[in-house]
C-alpha positions, 0 to 999 in steps of 0.5 A: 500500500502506499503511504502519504506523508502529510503535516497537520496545520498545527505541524503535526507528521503523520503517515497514512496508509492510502489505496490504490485509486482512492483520492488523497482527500478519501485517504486522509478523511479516512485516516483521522486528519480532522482538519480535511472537511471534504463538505462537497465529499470529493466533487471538487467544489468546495475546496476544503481539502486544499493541500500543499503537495511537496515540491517534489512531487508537484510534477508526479501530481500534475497541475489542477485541472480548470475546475479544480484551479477556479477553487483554488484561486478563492483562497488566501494561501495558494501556492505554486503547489496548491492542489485539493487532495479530492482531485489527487488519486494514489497509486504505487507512484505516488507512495511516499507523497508528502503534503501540508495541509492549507490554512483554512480561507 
């Protein structure tokens, strides 16, 4: 299985064991990061899952898609590594992915 690497809000590292093909907001929901509300549940439309990716792995991710960059140019705190983990689905690829999670808008 693969893992992701995310940093809470408050600093706190954790690992998170992810399935293959569940997005990285499914993950981490499931994984018990409270701070991943997922209101819309993965629809890409509410941006409550605003991640940052860790630059080295912005390239594996790929940019956000139109819809997916719309939300993201709503809040304070994008960065050139914004991406909403509802749109990010996990794969052997991307075992070890490291993200922070986006200070709330």
């Amino acid at each position: 299985m693969p893992t992701i690497h995310v940093t809470t809000r408050e600093g706190e590292q954790r690992a998170v064991e992810a399935r293959t093909g569940h997005s990285v907001m499914e993950t981490l929901r499931d994984g018990g990061v409270d701070e991943i509300l997922a209101l819309c549940g993965g629809c890409c439309s509410c941006a409550t899952c605003h991640v940052h990716v860790g630059a080295e792995w912005i390239d594996r991710v790929g940019p956000p898609g139109a819809d997916e960059d719309d939300l993201l140019d709503t809040s304070d705190y994008r960065t050139a590594t914004s991406r909403l983990a509802c749109q990010i689905h996990m794969d052997d690829a991307l075992d070890g992915l490291a993200v922070t999670i986006a200070p709330e808008s």
